[in-house]
MIDREN-714405 format. One record per residue: residue in three letters; x, y, z of N, C-alpha, C in turn. Coordinates in steps of 0.02 Angstrom, whole numbers, plus 32768, in hexadecimal, padded with zeros to 4 digits. Example, Ala and Ser with C-alpha at 12.3 -4.5 7.8 and 13.67 -1.06 7.14 Angstrom:
REM MIDREN-714405
ala82947EE4818682677F1F818682947F5B8186/ser82827F90816282AC7FCB816582858002818A/
//
This chain:
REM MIDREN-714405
unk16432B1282E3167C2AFC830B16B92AF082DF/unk17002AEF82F917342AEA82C9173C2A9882D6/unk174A2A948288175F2A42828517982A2F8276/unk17D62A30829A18222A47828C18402A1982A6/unk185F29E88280189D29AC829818C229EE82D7/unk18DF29CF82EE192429DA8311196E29E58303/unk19712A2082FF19B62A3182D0199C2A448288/unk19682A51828819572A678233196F2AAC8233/unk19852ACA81FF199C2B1081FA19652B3D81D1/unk195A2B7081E619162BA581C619602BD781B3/unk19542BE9816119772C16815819412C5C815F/unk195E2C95817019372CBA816A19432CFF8144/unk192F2D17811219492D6180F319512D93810B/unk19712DD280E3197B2E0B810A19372E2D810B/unk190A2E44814818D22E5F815618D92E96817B/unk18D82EE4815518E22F19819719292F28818E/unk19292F2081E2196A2F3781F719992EFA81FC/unk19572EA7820519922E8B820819C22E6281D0/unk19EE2E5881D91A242E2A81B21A042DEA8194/unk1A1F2DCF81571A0E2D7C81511A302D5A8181/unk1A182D13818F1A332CE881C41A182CBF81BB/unk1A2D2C9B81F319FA2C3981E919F92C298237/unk19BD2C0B824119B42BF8828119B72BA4827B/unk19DB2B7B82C919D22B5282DB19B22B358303/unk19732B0582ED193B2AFD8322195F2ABA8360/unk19532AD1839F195D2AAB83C219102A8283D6/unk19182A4A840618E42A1E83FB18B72A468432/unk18D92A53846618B02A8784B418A42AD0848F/unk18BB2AEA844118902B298436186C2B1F840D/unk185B2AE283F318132AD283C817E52AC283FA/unk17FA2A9F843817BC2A87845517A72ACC8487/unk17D12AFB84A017BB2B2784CD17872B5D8495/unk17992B7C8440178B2B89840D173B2B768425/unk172A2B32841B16EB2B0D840316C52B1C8447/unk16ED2B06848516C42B1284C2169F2B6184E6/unk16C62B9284B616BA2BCC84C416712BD8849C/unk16902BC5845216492BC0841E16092BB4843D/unk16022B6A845C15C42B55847A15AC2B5984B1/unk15DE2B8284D415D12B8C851A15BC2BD28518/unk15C52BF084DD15AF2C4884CC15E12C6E850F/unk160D2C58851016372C88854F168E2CA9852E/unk16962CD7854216D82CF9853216F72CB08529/unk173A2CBD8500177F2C99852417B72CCD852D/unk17CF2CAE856417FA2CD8856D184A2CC68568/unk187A2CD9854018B22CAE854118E22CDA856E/unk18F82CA4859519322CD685B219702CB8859F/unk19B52CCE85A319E62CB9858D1A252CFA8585/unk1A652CF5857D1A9B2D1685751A902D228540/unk1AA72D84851B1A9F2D8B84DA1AD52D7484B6/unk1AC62D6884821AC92D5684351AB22D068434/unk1A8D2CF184571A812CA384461A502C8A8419/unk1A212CD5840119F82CB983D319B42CD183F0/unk19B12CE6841719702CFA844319332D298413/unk194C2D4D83F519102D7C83D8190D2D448381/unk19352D378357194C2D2B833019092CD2832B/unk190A2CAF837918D42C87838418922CA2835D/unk18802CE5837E18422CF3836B18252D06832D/unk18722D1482F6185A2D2282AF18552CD98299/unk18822CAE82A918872C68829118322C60829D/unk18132C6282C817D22C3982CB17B32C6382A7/unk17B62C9E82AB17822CB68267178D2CA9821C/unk17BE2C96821C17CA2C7E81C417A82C4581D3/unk17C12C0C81F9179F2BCA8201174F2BC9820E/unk17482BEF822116EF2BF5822216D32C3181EB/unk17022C5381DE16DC2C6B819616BC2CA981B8/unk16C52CD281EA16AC2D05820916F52D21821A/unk16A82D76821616D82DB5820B16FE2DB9824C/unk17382DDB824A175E2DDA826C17682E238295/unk175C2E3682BA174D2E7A82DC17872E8A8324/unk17AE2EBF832317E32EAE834F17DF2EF7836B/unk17E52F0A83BF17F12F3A83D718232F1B8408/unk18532F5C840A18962F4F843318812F728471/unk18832F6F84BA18752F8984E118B52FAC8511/unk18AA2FEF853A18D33023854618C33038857E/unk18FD305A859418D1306485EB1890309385F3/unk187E30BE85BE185230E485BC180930D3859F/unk18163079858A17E3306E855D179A306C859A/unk176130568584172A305685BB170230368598/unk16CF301385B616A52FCF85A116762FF38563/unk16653027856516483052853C1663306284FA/unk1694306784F716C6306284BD16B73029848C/unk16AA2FF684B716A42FB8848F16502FB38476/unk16302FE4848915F92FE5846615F63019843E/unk16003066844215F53084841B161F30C58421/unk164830F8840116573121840B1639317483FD/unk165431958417161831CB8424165232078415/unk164F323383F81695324483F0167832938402/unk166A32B78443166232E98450168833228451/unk16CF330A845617043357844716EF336383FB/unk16E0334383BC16DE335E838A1697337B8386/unk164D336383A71614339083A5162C33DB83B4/unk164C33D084001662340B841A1682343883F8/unk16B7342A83D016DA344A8395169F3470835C/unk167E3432835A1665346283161619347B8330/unk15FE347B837F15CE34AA8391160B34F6839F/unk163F34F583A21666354083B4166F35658369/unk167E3535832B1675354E82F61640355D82DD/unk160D354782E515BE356682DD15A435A782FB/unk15AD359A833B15AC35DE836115C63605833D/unk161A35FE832A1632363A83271631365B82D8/unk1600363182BB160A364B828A15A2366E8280/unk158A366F82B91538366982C21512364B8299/unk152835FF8282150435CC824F14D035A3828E/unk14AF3591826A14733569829614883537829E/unk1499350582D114A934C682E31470349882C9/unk143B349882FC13FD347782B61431340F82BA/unk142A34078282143D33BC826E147833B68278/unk14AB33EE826B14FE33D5826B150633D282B5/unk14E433D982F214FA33BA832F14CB33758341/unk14B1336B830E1494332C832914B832F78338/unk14B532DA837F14EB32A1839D14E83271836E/unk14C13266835714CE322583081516321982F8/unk1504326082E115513280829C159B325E82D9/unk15A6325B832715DD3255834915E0321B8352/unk15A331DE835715AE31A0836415BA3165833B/unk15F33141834F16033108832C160A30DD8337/unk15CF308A832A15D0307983221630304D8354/unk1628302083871654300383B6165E2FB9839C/unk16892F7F83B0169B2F528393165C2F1A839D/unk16412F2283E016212EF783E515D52F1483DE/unk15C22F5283BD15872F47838715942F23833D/unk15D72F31833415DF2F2282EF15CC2ED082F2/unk15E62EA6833C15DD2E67833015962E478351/unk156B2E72836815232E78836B14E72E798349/unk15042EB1831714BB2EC882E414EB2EE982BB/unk150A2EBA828215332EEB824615022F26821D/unk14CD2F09822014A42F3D81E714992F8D8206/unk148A2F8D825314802FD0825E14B72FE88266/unk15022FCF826915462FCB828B1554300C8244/unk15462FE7820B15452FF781C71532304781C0/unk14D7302881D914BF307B81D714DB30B281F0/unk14EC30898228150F30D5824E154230F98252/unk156C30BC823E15BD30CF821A15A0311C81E7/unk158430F881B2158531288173154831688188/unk153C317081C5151431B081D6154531C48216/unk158F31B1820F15AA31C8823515E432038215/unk15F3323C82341624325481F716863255821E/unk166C3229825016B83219827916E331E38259/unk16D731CD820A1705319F81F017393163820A/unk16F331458247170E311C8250171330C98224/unk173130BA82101730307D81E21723304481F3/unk16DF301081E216DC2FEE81FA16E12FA781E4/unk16ED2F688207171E2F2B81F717072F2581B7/unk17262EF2819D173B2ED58156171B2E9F8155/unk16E72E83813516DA2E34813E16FC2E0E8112/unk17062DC98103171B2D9F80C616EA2D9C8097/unk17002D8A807516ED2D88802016A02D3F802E/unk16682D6E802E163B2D3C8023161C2D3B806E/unk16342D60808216122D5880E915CE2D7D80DB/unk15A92D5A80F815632D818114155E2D828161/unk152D2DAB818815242DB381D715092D6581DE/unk14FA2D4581C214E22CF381E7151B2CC981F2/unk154E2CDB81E715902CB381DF15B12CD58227/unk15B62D13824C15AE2D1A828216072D3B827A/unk162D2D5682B116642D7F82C816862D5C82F7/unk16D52D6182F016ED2D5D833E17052D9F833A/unk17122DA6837C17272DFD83A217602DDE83E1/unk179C2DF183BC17C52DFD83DB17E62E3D840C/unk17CE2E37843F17EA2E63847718332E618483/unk185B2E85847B18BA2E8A848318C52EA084BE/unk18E72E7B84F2190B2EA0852918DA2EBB855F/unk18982E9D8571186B2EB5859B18902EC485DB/unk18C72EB785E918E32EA8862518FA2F028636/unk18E82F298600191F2F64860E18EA2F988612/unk188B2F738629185C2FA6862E184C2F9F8676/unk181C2FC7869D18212FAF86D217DE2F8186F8/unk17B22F7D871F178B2F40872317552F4C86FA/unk17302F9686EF16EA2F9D86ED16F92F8986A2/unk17272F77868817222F5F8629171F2F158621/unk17272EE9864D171E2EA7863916D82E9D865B/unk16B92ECE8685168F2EB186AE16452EE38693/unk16622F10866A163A2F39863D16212EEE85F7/unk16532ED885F316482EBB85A416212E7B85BF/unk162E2E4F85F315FB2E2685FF15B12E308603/unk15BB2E76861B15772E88861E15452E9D85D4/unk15652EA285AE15672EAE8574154B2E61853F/unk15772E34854F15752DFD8543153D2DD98559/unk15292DDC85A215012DB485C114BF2DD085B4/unk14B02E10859F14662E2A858214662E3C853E/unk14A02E10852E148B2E0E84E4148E2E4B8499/unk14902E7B84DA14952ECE84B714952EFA84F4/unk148F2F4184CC14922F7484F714702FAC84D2/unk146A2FF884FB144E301C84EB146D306084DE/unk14633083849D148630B38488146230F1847B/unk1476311E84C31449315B84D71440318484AD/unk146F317E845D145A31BC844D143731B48407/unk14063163840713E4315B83C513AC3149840C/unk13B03140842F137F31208462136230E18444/unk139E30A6841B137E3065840813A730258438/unk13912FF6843213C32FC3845E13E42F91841F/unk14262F90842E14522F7783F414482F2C840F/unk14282EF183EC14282EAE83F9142F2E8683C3/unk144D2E4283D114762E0783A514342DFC8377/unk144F2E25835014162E0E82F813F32DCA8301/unk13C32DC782DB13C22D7F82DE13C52D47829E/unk13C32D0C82C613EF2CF1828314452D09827C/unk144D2D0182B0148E2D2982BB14AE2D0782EE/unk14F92CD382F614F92CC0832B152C2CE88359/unk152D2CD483A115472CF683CC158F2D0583B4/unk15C12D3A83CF15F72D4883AF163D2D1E83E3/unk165E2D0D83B8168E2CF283E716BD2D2A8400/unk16BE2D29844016E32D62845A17292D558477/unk17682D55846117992D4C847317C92D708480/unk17E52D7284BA18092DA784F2185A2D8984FD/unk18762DC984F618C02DA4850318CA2DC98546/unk18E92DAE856019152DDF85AB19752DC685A4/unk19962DF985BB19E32DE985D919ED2DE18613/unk19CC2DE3864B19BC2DD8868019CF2E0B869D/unk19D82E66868119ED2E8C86B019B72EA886DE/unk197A2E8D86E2194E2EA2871A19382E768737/unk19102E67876718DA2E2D877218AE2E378768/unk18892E12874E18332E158726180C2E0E8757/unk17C82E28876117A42E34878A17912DD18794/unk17852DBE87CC17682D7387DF17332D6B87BD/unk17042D9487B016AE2D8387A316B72DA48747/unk16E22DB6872417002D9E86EC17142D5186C3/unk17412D4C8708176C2D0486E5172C2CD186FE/unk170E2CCD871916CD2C9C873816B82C9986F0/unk16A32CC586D416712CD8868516A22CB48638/unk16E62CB9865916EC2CB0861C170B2C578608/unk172A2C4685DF17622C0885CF17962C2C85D1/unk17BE2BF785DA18072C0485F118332BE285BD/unk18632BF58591188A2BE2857D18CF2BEC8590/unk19042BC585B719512BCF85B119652BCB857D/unk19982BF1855519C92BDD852E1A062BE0852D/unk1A382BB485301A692BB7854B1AB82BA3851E/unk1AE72B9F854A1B272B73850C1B332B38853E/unk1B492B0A85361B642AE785441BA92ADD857C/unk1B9A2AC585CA1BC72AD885F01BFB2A9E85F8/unk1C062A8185C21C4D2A5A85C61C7E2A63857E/unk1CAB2A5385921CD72A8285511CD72A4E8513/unk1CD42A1385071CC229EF84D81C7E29F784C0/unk1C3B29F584EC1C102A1484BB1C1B2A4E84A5/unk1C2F2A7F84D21C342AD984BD1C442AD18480/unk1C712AC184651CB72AB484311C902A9683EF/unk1C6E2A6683FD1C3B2A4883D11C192A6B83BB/unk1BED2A7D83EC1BA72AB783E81BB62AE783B5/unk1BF22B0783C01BFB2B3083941C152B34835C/unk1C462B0883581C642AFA83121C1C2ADB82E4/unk1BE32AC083011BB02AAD82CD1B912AF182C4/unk1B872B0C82F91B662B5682DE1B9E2B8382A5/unk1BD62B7A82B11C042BA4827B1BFC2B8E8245/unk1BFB2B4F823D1BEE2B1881E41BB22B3381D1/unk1B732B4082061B222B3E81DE1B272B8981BE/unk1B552BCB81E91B422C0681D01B872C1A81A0/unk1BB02BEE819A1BF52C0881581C022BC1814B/unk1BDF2B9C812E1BF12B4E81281C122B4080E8/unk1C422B6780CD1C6C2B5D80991CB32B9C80A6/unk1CB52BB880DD1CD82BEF80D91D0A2BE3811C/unk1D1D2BB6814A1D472B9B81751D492B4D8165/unk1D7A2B3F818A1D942AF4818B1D6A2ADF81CD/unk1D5B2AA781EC1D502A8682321D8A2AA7825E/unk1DB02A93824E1DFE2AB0828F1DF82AF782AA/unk1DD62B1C82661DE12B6F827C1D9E2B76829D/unk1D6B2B5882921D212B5282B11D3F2B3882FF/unk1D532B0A83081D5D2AE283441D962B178368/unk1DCD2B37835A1DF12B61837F1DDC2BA5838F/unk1DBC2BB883641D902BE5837F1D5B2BEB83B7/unk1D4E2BAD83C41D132B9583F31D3A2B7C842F/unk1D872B73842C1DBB2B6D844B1DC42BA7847E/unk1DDA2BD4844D1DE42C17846E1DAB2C25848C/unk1D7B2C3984761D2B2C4584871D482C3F84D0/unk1D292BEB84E71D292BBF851E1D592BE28548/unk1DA32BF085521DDA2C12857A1DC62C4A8594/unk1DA72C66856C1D982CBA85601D5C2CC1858C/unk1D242CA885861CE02CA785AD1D062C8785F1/unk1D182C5385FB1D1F2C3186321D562C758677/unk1D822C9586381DAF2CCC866A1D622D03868B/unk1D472D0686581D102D4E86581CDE2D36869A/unk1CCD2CF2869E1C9B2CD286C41CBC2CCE8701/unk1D0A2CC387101D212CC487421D252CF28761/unk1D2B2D3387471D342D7987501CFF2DA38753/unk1CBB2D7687601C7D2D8087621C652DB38733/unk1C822DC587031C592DE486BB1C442DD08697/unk1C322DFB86681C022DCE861E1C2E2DAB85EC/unk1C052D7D85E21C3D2D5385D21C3D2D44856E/unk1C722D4185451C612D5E85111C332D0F84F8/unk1C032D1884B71BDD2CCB84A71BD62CBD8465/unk1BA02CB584531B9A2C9984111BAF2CBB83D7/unk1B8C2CF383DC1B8A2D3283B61BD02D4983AA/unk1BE62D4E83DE1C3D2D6A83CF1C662D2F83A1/unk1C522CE583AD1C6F2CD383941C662CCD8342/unk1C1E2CD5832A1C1C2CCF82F61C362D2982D5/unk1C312D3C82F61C5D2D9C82E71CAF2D6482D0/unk1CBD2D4F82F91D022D3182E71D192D1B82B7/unk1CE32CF182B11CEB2CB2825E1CD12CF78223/unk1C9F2D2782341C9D2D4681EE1CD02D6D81E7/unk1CF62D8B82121D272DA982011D642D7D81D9/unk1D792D5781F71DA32D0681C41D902D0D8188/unk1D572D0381751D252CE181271D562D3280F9/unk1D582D59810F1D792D9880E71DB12DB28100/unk1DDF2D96812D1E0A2D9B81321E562D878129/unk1E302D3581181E792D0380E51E322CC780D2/unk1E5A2C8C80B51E422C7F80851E472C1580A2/unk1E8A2C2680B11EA22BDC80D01E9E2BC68119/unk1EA82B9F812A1EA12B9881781ED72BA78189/unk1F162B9A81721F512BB481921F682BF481B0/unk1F2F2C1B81731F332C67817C1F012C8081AC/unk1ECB2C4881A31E992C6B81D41EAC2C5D821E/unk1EB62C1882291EDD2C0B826C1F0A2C4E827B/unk1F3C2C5B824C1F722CA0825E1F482CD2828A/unk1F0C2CD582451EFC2D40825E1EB22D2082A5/unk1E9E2CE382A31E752CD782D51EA52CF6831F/unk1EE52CD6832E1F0D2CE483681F202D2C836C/unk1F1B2D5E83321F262DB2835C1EE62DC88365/unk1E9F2DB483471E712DDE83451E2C2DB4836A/unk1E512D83839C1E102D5D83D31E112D9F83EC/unk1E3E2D8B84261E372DE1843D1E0C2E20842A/unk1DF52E3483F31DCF2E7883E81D7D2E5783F0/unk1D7D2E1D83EB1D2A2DF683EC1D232DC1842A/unk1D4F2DBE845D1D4B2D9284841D572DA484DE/unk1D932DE884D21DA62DFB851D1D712E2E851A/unk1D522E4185481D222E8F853F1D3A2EBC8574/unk1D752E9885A01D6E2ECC85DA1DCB2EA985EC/unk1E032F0085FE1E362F0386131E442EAE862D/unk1E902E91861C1EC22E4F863C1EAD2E608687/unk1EC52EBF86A01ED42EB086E61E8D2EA58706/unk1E4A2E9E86ED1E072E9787001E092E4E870C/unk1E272E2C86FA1E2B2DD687041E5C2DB7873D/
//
């Protein structure tokens, strides 16, 4: 379980694709974190993007010391995906090059060689995840653990954006979840949670552009994450988040006017029933400042021509 004051900051390194950063633990995402843990059930965070939503789920794997495993989901993805991939246009490819060259197929079409190894074998049974990777010749690469991880120390699996698949993928993966494993037709073995191995924490972001199937959200925890809907906290909220991620590179005033503008800017967008710009844009704001002047006087200056390119997203006459 994570054992995390409130407001403690997890810095986290550059891993992959993503960036260094630092997360801020709130007190409702340690305890939803822990309740997911022991309740062995998804969480699911929902919330407006850039608030921190996927960025949650690496934070808990540093804090628990487990590998960190991330698939982004797409309208084409399918519950199957998340177990194993099967990559048949390239058999197909190279049974037409065999033919045509009258070589014996024999071993080089064996379905082995096309399958790889899906996110949630990897966070099931790493060792055969392993095997099969490296008897696979589709180069797919598989996660990275930390320095010193073994499979008893266990995975979270971050799911990105489930909201943009359509039902049979959240309702595929419970099923998945709830027996523990599944079965992969073309070794004819059943992929199940190693043992000595604990369950994987499974954490799901949505933007809310779909609705999630009912007998989904029943299965899973629920996390909101949100900003703050009065303009003195807003203003707060964020000027502490600007100090924790450039806390030597703005003044308070340029943190606090920024979170100024922010506030005007969302509130026109919300009225005008669009998306409304949030966290994320604003810290785009302050890094642009940190290299763009040096003083507050100056940064205050170039803050007032260039809110605008990180804050309006859509035409004056749209408002």
């Amino acid at each position: 379980m994570l054992h995390i004051k409130e407001n403690a900051v997890t810095h986290l390194p550059p891993q992959g694709t993503w960036p260094a950063s630092v997360h801020v633990w709130e007190k409702t995402a340690v305890l939803a974190v822990n309740t997911a843990l022991t309740a062995r059930r998804p969480l699911l965070v929902r919330g407006e993007p850039g608030t921190g939503k996927s960025q949650l789920a690496r934070a808990a794997a540093m804090e628990l010391g487990r590998v960190f495993i991330t698939e982004v989901i797409n309208a084409k993805s399918e519950s199957r995906d998340l177990q194993y991939h099967f990559d048949a246009v390239r058999r197909l490819g190279e049974a037409q090059a065999l033919g045509a060259a009258g070589a014996d197929a024999g071993v080089r079409l064996d379905p082995i060689r096309f399958l790889s190894p899906g996110p949630l074998w990897w966070c099931l049974n790493w060792d055969t995840a392993m095997a099969q990777a490296k008897n696979s010749i589709c180069g797919v690469a598989g996660p990275v653990p930390p320095d010193g991880w073994d499979m008893s120390k266990g995975s979270v699996l971050l799911l990105d954006e489930i909201d943009k698949a359509d039902a049979d993928l959240p309702n595929g993966l419970l099923e998945t979840l709830g027996n523990g494993g599944f079965s992969v037709p073309y070794t004819r073995h059943t992929v199940c949670l190693a043992k000595n191995v604990p369950s994987p924490l499974v954490m799901i972001t949505t933007n809310e552009e779909r609705e999630l199937p009912a007998a989904f959200l029943r299965r899973c925890m629920v996390l909101h994450i949100g900003l703050p809907t009065t303009k003195d906290d807003f203003i707060a909220f964020l000027a502490d988040r600007g100090r924790i991620h450039f806390p030597d590179d703005h003044s308070d005033d340029v943190r606090k006017e920024a979170a100024r503008q922010l506030w005007n800017d969302r509130k026109d967008a919300l009225d005008a029933c669009q998306p409304a710009p949030g966290q994320a844009e604003y810290l785009d704001v302050l890094r642009a400042l940190k290299d763009m002047a040096e003083n507050k006087t100056d940064q205050l200056a170039i803050m007032a021509e260039i809110k605008d390119f990180a804050f309006k997203k859509y035409p004056d006459e749209r408002f």
